[in-house]
C-alpha positions as CSV (number, residue, x, y, z in Angstrom):
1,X,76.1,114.1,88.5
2,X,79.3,115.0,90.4
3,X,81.2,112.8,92.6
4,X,82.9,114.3,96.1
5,X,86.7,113.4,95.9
6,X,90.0,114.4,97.0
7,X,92.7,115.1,94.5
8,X,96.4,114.9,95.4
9,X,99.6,115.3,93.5
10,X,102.7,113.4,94.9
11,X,106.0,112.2,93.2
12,X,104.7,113.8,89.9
13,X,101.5,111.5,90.3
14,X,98.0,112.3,91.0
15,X,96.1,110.6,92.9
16,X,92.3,110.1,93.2
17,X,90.5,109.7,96.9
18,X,86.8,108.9,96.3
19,X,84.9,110.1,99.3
20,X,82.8,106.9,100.9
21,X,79.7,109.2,101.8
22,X,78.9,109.6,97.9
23,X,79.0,106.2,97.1
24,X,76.1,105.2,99.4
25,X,73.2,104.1,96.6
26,X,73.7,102.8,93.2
27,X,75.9,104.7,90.4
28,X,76.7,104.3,87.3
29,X,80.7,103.6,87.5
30,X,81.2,104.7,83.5
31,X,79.4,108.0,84.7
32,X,82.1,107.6,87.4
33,X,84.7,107.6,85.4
34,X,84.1,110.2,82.9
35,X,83.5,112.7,85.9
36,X,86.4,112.1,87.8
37,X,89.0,110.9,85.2
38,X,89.3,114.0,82.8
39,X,92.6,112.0,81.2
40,X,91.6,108.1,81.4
41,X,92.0,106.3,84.3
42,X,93.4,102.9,85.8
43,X,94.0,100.7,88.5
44,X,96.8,100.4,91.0
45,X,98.4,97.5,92.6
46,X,96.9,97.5,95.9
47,X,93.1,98.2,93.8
48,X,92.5,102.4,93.8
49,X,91.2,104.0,91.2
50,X,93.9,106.9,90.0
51,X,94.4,109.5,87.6
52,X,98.4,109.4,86.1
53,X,99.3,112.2,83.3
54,X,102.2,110.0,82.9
55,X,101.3,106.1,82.7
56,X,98.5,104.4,83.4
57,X,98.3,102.1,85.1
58,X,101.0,102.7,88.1
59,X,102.7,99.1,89.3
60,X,103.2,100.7,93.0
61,X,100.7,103.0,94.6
62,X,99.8,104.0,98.0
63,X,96.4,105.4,99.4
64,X,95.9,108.2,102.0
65,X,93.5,109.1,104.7
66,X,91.6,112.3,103.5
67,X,93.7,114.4,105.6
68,X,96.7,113.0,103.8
69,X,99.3,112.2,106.5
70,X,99.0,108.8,106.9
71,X,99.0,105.7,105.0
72,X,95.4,103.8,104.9
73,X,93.2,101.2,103.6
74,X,90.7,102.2,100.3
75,X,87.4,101.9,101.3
76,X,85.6,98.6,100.5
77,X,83.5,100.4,98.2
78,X,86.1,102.4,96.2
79,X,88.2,99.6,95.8
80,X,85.0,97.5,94.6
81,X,84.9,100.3,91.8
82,X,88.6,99.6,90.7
83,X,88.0,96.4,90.5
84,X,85.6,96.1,88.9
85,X,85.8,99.5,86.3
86,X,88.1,98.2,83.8
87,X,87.5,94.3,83.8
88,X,84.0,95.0,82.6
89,X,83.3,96.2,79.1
90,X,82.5,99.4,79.1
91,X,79.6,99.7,76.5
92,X,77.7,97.6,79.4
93,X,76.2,100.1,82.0
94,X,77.3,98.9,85.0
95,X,76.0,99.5,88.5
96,X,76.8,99.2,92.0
97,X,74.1,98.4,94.9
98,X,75.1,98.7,97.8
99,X,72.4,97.6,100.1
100,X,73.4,97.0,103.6
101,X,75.8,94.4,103.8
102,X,74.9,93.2,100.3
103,X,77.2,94.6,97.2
104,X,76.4,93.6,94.2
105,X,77.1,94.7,90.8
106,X,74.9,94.9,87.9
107,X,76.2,94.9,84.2
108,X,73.0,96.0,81.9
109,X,73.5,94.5,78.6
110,X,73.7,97.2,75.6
111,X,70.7,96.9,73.2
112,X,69.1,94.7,75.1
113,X,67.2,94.1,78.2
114,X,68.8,91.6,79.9
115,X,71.1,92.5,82.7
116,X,73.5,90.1,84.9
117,X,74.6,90.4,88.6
118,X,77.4,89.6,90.0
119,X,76.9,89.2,93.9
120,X,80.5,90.6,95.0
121,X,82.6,88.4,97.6
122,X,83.4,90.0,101.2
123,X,86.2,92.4,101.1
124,X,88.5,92.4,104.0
125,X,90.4,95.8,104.2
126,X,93.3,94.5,106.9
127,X,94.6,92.1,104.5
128,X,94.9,95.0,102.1
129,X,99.1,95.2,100.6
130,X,100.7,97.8,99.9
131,X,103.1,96.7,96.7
132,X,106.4,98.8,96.8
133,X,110.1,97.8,96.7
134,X,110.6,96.7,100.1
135,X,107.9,94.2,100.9
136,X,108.1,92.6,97.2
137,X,109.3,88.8,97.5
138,X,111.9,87.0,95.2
139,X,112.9,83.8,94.9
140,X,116.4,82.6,93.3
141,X,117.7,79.3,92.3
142,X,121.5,80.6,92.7
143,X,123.0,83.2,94.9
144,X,123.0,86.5,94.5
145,X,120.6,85.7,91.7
146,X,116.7,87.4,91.3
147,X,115.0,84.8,89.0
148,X,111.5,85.0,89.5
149,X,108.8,86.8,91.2
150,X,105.7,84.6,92.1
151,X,102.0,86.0,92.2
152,X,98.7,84.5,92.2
153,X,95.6,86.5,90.5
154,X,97.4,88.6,88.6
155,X,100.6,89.4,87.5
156,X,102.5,92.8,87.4
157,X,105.6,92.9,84.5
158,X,108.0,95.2,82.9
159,X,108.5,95.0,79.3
160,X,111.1,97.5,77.7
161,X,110.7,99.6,80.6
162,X,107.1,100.1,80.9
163,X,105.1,98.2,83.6
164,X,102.0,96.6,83.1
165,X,99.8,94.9,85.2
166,X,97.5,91.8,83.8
167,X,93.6,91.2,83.5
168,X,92.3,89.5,87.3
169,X,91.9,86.0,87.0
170,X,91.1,83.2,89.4
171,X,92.5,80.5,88.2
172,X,95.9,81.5,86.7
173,X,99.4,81.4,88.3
174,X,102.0,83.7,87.4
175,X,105.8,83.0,87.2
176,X,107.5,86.8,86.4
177,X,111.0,86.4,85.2
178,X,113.3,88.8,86.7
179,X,116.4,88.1,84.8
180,X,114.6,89.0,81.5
181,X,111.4,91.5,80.9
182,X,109.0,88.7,80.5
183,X,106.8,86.1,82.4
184,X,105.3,83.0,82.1
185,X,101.6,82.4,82.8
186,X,99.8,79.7,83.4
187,X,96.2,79.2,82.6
188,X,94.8,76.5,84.7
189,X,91.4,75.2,83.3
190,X,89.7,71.7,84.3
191,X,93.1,70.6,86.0
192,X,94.8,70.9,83.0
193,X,97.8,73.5,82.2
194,X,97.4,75.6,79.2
195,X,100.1,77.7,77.7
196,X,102.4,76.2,80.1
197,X,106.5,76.7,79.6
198,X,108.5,74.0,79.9
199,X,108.5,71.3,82.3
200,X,111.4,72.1,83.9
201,X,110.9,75.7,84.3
202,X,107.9,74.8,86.5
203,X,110.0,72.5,88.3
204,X,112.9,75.1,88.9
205,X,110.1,77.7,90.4
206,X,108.3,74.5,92.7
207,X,111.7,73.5,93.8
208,X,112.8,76.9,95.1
209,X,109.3,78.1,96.5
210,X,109.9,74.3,98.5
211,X,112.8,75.1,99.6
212,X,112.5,78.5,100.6
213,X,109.5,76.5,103.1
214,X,107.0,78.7,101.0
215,X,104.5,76.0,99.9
216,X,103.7,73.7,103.0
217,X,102.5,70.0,103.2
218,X,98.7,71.2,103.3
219,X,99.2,72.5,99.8
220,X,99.4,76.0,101.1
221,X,101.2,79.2,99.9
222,X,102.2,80.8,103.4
223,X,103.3,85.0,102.7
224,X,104.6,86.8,105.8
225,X,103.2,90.4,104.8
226,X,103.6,93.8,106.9
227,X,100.0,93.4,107.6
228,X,100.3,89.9,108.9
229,X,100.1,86.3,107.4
230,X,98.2,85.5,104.3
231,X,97.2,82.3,102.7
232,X,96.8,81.6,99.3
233,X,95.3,77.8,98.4
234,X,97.7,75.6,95.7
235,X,97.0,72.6,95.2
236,X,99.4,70.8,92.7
237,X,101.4,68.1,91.7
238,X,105.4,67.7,91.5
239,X,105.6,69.5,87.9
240,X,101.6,71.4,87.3
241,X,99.8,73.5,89.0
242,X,95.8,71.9,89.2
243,X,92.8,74.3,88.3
244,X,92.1,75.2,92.3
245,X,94.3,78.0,92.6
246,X,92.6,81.1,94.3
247,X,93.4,83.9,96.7
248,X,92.1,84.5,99.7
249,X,92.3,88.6,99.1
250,X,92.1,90.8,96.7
251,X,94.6,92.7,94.8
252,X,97.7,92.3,93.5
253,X,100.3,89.9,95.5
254,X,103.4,88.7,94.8
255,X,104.6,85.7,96.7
């Protein structure tokens, strides 16, 4: 079965544009893949499913109405398909429904009979970023200093010059060393910190993200965006981060 989409090649990438009018009843998205992704495929920051001969996946991508000329938001259900394409395993058959206003995807056990659904959250395309130089915050505890970049959900890193971008999760905050190709994440699980750095590292990132007016006295991370202004929730104490961290989008977001 063959899936309508719109190849394009720029800045030595390519770049996959899934045409909305074929995903319109259930598919299998490993079937997906193989059809459209001839060398592997990935996920980019903002969620879209590409094809890179270079490196998979690419830290800063952009997606393009199918004419090409301008800039525009994935559609709900391609970006549903990124999402969701590599975080599952892939011996599981996995399938989208798309039933009105109803999404939800179904991971067919191998071997078995059993199958679980996952009913998938509202998606709201305006809130939708863009990651590239110029609208990635930093925070510094000195002048002229970059020390960390600050991202809830998942975390984006360089490491010996290749980028990588982590596995989604909903209850982990990320601290991304600039100064050195590393970062520090923090698992957050019943209220308690696992694999946490040291106390005052945590303190140092708190304390500038309080200063800088980011984190407010209602416990929320405020993030002026091109796009507009987006809350994440972070509740916490003077030194740890408690287990209710979440985003109110989707993607990749640093703060």
């Amino acid at each position: 079965m063959q899936f309508p989409y719109t190849k394009m090649e720029t800045n030595g990438h390519s770049w996959i544009i899934i045409h909305e009018e074929s995903l319109n009843k259930s598919i299998l998205l490993s079937q997906l893949a193989r059809n459209i992704c001839h060398v592997g495929y990935g996920i980019g920051s903002d969620g879209i499913l590409i094809v890179d001969e270079k490196y998979r996946p690419i830290p800063f991508v952009k997606a393009y109405n199918r004419d090409g000329k301008n800039v525009s938001v994935t559609d709900d259900s391609l970006r549903i398909i990124a999402t969701y394409l590599l975080e599952k395993q892939t011996k599981n058959q996995l399938e989208l429904n798309i039933d009105g206003n109803t999404i939800i995807l179904v991971c067919r056990i191998k071997n078995t009979n059993s199958s679980v659904k996952y009913k998938l959250p509202d998606i709201h395309t305006e809130e939708t970023i863009y990651m590239n130089e110029s609208n990635v915050n930093t925070f510094s505890s000195q002048p002229n200093h970059t020390d960390y970049s600050i991202t809830l959900d998942r975390a984006q890193f360089k490491l010996e010059g290749r980028s990588f971008i982590t596995k989604r999760s909903n209850n982990r905050f990320f601290f991304i060393r600039q100064k050195t190709p590393s970062f520090i994440c923090l698992d957050c699980i019943d209220g308690e910190v696992k694999d946490d750095p040291t106390d005052l590292e945590i303190c140092e990132v708190l304390s500038i993200l309080k200063n800088k007016k980011v984190i407010a006295s209602d416990g929320l991370i405020h993030v002026q965006v091109p796009r507009g202004d987006l809350q994440g929730v972070c509740d916490y104490d003077s030194v740890y981060l408690s287990s209710k961290v979440q985003t109110i989008t989707r993607g990749i977001f640093f703060y």
